[in-house]
C-alpha positions in Angstrom: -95.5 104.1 102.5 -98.4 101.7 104.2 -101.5 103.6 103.2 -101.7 104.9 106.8 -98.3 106.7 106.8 -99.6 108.3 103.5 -102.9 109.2 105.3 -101.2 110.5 108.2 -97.9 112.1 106.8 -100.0 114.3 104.1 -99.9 117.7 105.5 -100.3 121.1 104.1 -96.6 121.9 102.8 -95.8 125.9 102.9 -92.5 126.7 104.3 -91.2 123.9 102.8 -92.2 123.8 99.3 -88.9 123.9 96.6 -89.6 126.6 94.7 -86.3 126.5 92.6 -86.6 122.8 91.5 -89.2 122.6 88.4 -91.9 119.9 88.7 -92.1 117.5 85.4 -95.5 118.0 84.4 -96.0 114.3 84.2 -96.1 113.6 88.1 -98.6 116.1 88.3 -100.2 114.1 85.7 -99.6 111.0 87.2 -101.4 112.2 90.9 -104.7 113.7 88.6 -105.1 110.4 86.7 -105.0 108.7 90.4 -107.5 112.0 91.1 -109.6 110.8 89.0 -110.7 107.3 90.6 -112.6 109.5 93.5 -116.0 109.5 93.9 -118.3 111.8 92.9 -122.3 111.6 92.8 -124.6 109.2 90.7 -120.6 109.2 88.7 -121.2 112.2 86.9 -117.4 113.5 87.3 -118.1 117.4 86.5 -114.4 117.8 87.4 -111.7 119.8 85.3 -108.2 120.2 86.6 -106.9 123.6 85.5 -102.7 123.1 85.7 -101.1 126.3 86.1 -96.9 126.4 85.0 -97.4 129.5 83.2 -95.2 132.0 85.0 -97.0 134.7 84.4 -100.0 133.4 85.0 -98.5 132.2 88.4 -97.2 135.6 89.3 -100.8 137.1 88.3 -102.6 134.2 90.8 -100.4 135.1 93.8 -100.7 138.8 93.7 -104.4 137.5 94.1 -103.8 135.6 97.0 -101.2 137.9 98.2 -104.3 140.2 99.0 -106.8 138.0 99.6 -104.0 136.5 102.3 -103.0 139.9 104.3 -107.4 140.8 104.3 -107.3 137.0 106.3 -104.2 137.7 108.6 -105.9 141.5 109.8 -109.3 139.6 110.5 -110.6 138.3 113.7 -111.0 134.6 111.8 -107.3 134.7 111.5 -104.9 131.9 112.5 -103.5 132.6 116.4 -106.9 134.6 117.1 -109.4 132.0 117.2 -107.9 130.7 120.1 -107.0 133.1 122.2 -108.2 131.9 125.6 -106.2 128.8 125.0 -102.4 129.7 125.2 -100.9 126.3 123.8 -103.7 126.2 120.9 -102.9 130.0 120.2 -99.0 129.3 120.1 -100.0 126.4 117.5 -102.0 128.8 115.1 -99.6 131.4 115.3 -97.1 129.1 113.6 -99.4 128.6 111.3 -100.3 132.1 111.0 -96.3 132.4 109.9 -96.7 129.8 107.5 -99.6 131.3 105.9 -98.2 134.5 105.7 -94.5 133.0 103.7 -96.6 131.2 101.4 -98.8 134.2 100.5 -95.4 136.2 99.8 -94.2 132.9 98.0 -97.3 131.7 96.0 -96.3 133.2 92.2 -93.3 131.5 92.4 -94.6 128.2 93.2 -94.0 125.6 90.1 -96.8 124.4 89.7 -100.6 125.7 90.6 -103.3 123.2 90.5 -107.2 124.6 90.8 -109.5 122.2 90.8 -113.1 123.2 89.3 -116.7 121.8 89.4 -119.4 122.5 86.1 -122.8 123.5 86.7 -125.7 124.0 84.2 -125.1 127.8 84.6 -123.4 130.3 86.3 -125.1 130.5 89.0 -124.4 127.9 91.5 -127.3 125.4 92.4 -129.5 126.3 95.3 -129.4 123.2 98.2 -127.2 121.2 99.3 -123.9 123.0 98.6 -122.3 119.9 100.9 -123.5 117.7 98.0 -122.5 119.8 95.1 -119.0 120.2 96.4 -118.8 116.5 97.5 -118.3 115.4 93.8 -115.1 117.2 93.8 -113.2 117.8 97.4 -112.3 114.1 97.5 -111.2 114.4 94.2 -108.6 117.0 95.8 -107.4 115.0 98.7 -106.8 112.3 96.5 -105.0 114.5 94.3 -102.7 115.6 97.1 -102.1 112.2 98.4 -101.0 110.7 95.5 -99.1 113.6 95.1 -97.2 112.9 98.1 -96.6 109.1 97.5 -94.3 110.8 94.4 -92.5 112.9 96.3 -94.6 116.2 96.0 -95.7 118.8 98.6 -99.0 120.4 98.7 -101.2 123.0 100.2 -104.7 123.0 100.7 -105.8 126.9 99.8 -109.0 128.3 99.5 -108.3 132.2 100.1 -107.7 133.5 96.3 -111.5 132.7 95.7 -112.2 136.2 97.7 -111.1 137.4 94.2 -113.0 134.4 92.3 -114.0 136.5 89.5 -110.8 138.0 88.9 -108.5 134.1 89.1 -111.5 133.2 86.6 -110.1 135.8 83.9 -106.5 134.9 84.0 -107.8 131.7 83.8 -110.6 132.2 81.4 -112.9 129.9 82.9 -116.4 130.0 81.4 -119.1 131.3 83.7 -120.3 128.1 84.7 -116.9 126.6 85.8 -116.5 127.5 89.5 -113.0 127.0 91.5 -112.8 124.8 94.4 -109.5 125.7 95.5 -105.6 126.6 94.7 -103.4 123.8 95.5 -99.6 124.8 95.3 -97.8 121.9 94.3 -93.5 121.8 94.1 -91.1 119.3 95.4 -91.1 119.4 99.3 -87.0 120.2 101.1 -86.1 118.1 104.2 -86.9 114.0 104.7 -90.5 113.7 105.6 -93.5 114.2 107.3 -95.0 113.4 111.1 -98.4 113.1 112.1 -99.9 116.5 113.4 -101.0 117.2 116.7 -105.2 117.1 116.7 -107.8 116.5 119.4 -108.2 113.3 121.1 -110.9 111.1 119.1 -113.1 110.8 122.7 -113.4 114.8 122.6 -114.9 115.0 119.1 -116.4 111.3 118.7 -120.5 110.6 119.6 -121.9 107.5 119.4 -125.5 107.2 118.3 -126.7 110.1 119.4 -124.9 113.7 120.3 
């Protein structure tokens, strides 16, 4: 793939993830190694990759997201109700809304779990700029999931288990000042491949010097 067919072909992979095909743990080491060539501030790489194959561990992390997934779907912030004043938007997000929902059901079964974590001087996270703190990881993860995808590997982006952060943490048994970034489901992907996704037109979202 050029780089932007990787770029653009990377999507969030639910539906489609294999979850009967076991993932050799050394392509998930091969996209963290390429993880690990993201930036992070003044280079201080306060990263650790927790990999999850563990199936009991698995099936203990997607009960967590299980119910951290159905409190989502019954909110007003769900997918499909954001946009309800815009019918072809709404139709979009509902899809997604489905997707959401099968993964949820799905996620203990997933092969692999990777959670990405950031280290702080304590438990408490640093008061500030949280954009900052979290900056010298999140690339970290897209890089993950891009290189993860250039071996064949589908990925989710997942944030929605941290509602229960303190509870992951102990079947993890993360020290207090090791905080979770997110849940990426990793597992070989079923069908060919990938199309760019639909997403506003660059003049709608783009300002040019000033707003």
């Amino acid at each position: 793939m050029t780089p932007e067919e990787l770029l653009t072909t990377t999507r969030t992979v639910r539906k489609r993830l294999d979850l009967t095909r076991p993932v050799p743990l050394e392509l998930v080491k091969h996209a963290l190694q390429v993880a690990l060539q993201a930036p992070s501030g003044s280079n201080t790489q306060r990263w650790h990759w927790l990999v999850i194959t563990d199936p009991g561990q698995r099936a203990e992390l997607g009960k967590l997201y299980q119910r951290a997934c159905r409190e989502y779907l019954d909110s007003p912030r769900a997918a499909g109700k954001l946009f309800a004043d815009d019918p072809e938007r709404s139709k979009v997000q509902q899809r997604v809304g489905s997707s959401v929902e099968y993964l949820a059901d799905k996620m203990g079964e997933v092969p692999v779990h990777v959670i990405p974590c950031l280290e702080t001087n304590s438990a408490d996270l640093p008061a500030g700029n949280q954009a900052g703190l979290w900056g010298n990881l999140l690339p970290a993860v897209w890089s993950y999931m891009l290189a993860a995808r250039a071996v064949t590997l589908g990925t989710a982006w997942t944030t929605l288990h941290l509602a229960y952060e303190k509870e992951a943490a102990e079947i993890l048994g993360l020290p207090e000042n090791v905080h979770q970034a997110a849940l990426i489901p990793t597992a070989f992907y079923t069908g060919d491949t990938f199309k760019p996704a639909a997403r506003q037109p660059l003049e709608d979202v783009m300002r040019l010097d000033r707003w």
